[in-house]
C-alpha positions as CSV (number, residue, x, y, z in Angstrom):
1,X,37.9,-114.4,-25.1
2,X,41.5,-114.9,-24.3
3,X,41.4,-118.0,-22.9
4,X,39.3,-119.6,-25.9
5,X,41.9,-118.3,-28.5
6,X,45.0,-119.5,-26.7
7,X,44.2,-123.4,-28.0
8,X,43.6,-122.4,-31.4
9,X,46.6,-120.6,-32.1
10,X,48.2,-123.4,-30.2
11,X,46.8,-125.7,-32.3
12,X,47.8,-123.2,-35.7
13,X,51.3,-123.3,-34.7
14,X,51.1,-127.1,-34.1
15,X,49.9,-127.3,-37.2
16,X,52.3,-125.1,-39.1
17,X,55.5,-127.2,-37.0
18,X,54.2,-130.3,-38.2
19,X,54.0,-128.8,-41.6
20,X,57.4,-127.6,-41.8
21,X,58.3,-130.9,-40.8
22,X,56.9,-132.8,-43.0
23,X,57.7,-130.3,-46.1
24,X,61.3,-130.8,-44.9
25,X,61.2,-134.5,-44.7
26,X,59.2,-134.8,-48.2
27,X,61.4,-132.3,-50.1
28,X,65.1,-132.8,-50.7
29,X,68.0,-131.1,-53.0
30,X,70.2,-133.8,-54.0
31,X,73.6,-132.6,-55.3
32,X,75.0,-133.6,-58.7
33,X,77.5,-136.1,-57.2
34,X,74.6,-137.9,-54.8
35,X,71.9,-140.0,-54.8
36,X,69.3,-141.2,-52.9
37,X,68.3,-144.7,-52.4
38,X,65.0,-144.7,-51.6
39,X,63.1,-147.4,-49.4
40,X,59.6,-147.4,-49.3
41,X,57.4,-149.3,-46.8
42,X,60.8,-151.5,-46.6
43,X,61.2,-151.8,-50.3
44,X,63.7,-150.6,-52.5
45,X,62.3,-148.2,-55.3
46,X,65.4,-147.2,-56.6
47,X,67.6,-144.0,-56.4
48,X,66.6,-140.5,-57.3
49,X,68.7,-137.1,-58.0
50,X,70.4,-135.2,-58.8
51,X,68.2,-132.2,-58.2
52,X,64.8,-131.8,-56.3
53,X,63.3,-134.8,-55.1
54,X,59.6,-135.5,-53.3
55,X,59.4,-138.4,-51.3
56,X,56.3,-139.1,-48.8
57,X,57.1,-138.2,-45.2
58,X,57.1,-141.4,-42.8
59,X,56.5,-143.8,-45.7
60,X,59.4,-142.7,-47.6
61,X,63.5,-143.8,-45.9
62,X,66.3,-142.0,-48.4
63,X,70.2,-143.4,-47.8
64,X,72.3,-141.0,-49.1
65,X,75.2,-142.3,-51.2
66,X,78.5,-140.6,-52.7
67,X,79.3,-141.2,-56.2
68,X,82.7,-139.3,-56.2
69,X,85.9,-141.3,-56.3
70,X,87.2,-142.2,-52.8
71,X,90.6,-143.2,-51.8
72,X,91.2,-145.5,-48.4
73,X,94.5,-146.1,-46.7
74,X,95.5,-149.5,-45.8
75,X,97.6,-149.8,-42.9
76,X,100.9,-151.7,-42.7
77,X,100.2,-154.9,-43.3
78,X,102.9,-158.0,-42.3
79,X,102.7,-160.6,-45.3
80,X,104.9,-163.8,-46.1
81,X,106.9,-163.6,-49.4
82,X,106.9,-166.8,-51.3
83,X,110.3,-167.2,-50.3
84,X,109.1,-167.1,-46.3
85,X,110.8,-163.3,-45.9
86,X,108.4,-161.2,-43.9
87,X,107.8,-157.5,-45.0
88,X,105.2,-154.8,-44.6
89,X,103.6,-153.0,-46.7
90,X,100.8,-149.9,-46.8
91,X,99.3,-149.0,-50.0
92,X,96.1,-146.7,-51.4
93,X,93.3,-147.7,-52.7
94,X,90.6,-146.0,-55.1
95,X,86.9,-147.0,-55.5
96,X,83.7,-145.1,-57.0
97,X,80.2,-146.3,-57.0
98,X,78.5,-147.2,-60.2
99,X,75.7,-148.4,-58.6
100,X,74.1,-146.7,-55.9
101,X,71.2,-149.1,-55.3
102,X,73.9,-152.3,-55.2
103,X,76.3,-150.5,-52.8
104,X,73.2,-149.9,-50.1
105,X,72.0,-153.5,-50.9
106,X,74.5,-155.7,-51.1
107,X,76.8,-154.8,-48.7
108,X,76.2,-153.5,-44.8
109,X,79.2,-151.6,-44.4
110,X,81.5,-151.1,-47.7
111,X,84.7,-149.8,-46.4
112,X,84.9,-152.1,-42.8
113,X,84.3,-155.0,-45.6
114,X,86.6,-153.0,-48.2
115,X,89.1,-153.0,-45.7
116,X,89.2,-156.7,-44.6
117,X,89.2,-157.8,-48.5
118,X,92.3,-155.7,-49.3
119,X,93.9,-156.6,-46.3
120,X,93.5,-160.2,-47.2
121,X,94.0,-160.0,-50.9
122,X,97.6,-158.2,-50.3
123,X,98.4,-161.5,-47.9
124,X,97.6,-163.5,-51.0
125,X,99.1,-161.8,-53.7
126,X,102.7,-161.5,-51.9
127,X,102.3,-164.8,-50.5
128,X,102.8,-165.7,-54.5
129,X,105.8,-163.5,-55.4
130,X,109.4,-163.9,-54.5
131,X,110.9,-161.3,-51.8
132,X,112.9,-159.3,-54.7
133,X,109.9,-159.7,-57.1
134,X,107.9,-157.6,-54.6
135,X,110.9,-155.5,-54.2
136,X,110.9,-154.5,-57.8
137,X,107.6,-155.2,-59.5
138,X,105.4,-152.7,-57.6
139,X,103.7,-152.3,-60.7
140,X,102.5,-155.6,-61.5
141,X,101.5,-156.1,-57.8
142,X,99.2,-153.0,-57.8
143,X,97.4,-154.7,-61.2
144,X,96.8,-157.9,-59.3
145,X,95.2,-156.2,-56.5
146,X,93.7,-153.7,-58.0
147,X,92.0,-156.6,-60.4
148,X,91.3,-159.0,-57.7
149,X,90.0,-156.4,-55.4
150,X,87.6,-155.6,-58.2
151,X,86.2,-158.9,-58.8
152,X,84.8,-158.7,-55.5
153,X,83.6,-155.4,-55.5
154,X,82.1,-155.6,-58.7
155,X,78.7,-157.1,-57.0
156,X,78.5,-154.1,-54.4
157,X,78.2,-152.0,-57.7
158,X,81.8,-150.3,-56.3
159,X,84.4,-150.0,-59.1
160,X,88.1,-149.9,-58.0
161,X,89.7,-147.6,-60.0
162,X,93.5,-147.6,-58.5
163,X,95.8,-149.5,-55.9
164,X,99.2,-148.2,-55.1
165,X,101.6,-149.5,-52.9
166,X,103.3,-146.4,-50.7
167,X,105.9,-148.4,-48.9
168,X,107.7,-151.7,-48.7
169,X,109.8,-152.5,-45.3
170,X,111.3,-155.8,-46.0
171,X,113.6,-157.3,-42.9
172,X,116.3,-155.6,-41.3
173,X,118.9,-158.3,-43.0
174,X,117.7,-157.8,-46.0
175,X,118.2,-153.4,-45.8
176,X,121.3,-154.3,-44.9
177,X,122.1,-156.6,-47.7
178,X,120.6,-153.9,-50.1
179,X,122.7,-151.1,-48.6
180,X,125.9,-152.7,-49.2
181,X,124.4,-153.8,-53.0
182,X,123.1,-150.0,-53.9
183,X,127.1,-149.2,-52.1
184,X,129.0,-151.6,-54.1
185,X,127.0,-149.8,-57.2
186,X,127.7,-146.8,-56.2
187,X,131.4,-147.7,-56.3
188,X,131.0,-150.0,-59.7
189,X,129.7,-146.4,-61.4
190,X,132.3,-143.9,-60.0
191,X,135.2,-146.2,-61.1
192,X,133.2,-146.7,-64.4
193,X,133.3,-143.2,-64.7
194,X,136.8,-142.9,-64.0
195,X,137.9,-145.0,-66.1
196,X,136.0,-143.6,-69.1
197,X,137.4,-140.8,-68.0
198,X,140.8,-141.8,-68.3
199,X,140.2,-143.7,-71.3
200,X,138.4,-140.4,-73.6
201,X,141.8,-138.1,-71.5
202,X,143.7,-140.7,-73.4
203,X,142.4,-141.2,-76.4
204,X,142.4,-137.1,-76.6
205,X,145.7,-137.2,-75.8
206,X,146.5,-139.7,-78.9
207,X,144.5,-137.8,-80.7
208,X,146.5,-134.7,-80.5
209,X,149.9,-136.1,-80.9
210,X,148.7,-138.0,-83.8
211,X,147.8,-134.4,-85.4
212,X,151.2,-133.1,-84.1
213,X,152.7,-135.8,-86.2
214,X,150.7,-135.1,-88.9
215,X,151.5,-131.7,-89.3
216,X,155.0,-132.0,-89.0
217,X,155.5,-135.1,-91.1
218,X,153.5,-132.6,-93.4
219,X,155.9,-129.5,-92.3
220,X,158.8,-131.8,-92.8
221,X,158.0,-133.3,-96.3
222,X,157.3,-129.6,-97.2
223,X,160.6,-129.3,-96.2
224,X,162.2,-131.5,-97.8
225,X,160.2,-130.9,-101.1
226,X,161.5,-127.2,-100.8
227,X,165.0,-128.2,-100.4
228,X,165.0,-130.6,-103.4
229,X,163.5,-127.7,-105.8
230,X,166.2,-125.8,-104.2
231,X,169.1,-127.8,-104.8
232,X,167.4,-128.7,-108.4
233,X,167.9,-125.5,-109.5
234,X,171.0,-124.9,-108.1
235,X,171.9,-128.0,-110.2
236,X,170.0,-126.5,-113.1
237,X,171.5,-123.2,-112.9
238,X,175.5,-124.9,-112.1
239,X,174.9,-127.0,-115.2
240,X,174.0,-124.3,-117.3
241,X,176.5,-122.5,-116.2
242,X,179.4,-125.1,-117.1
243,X,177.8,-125.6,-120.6
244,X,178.2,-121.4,-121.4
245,X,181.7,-121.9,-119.8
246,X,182.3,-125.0,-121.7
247,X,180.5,-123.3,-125.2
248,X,183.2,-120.6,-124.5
249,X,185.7,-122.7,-124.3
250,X,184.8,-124.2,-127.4
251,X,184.2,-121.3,-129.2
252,X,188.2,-120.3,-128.3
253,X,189.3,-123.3,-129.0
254,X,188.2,-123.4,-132.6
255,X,190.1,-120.2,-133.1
256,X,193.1,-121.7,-132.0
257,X,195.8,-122.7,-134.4
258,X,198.6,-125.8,-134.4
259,X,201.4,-123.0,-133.5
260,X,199.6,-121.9,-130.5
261,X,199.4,-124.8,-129.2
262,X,203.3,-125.5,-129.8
263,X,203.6,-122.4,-128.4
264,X,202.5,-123.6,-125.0
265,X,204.7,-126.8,-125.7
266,X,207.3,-124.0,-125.5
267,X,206.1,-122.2,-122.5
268,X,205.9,-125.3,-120.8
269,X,209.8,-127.0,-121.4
270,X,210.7,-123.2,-119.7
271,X,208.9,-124.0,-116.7
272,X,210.0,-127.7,-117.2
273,X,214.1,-126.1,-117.4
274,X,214.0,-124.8,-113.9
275,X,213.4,-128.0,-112.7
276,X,216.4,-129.4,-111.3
277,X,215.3,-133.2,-112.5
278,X,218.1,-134.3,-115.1
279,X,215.7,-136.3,-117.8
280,X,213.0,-135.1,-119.6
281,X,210.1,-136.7,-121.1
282,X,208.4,-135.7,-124.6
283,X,205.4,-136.9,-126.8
284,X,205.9,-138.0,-130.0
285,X,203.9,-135.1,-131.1
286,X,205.9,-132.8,-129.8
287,X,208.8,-133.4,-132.6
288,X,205.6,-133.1,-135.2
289,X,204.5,-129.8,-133.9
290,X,208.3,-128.3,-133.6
291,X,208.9,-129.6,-137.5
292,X,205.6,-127.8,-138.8
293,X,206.3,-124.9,-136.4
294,X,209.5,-124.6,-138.2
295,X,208.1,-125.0,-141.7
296,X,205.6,-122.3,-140.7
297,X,208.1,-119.8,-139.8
298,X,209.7,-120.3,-142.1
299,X,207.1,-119.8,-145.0
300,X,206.0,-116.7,-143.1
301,X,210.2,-115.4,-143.6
């Protein structure tokens, strides 16, 4: 009884391996960013996913591809400028299938082939450009690999996204030549500076003693304005003062007669007498006054 069960479930549990099997190789889970390119019998029938797909065990061959961008390094690389300098230069590259079936069909091994076309297509491009045009256009030499690194690719159903260039090493004489060039900047900036320095110290110096002047050309003509009122009224108030001196004087002198006045003819030939000068000198109107002085006393008698 033994013995005749013993092949059976021997032959059950081949059967269930060989099941499992071939439920493993017929059902597969293909993730969003996958596909798989299926071959069967040798031919291409396309690619399937994301999600489950059921191919037929032994008939069916699946190549699994990546649709995600990828990004390769390209090792330094010695190119020839245009102008015969030699440099190196490493840059990144980006790439993403569009494709799937193209990438497994076209080409046997993408990135070993992706690799020897970039390295080639940098010797080409800086072969083209002048040492300091490579120096300084990074830019413009990523466009013109990234394009022509595309127009190749294109027919593997890869699209290259990006190419950046990570470092440039141009010849030792030529670091050297820079150094000195980025020193002598350097140098051209900070006296630059300095001198606009000097020159805004200056022209805020200027500044400032043009305001000084200013304010005492203004202090100074205020001044001066202040002392002219002062002596203008000073005039104002002398002048006015001579005319109520002079109106006085006036105003006495109408109230003065013709014998007053010969009376100070009088008081004057006393002070005259104690001169000791021998001759003396009198107007003609003296004799006048004394002759109606007389005739005035002597109406008054």
């Amino acid at each position: 009884m033994d013995a005749s069960i013993t092949p059976v479930l021997c032959l059950i549990g081949f059967v269930v391996v060989l099941a499992i099997f071939f439920l493993a190789s017929a059902i597969k889970v293909v993730p969003e960013y996958q596909r798989l390119v299926v071959f069967r019998l040798g031919r291409c029938i396309g690619d399937k996913g994301p999600g489950l797909v059921l191919l037929i065990p032994v008939i069916d061959r699946p190549v699994r591809v990546d649709l995600r961008e990828q990004v390769r390094e390209i090792p330094h690389q010695s190119s020839i400028t245009k102008d015969n300098a030699p440099i190196s230069i490493d840059f990144l590259w980006y790439y993403k299938l569009v494709n799937p079936t193209e990438s497994v069909l076209q080409v046997g091994n993408f990135e070993l082939a992706a690799q020897g076309l970039a390295t080639t297509t940098l010797r080409s491009v800086i072969g083209g450009i002048l040492l300091d045009d490579v120096l300084s256009q990074r830019e413009h030499i990523n466009t013109l690999l990234r394009t022509r690194l595309d127009e190749v690719t294109e027919r593997w159903g890869v699209k290259v996204t990006n190419v950046e260039i990570r470092e440039i090493i141009p010849p030792r004489d030529v670091q050297d030549s820079m150094n000195r060039q980025l020193t002598a900047e350097r140098t051209r900036r900070a006296i630059v500076t300095e001198s606009e320095g000097t020159r805004e110290a200056a022209i805020n110096v200027a500044t400032g003693e043009k305001q000084a002047a200013i304010l005492r050309a203004e202090g100074e003509k205020q001044a001066a304005i202040l002392k002219a009122e002062g002596e203008l009224q000073a005039q104002q108030l002398k002048a006015e003062g001579y005319a109520g001196a002079l109106s006085k004087i006036d105003a006495i002198a109408n109230k003065i007669d013709q014998h007053t006045v010969t009376l100070q003819y009088f008081d004057t030939l006393k002070t005259m007498s104690a001169n000791p000068a021998t001759k003396y000198i009198f107007p003609m109107e003296f004799t006048n006054l004394l002759s109606d002085f007389v005739k005035g006393v002597g109406n008054k008698a």
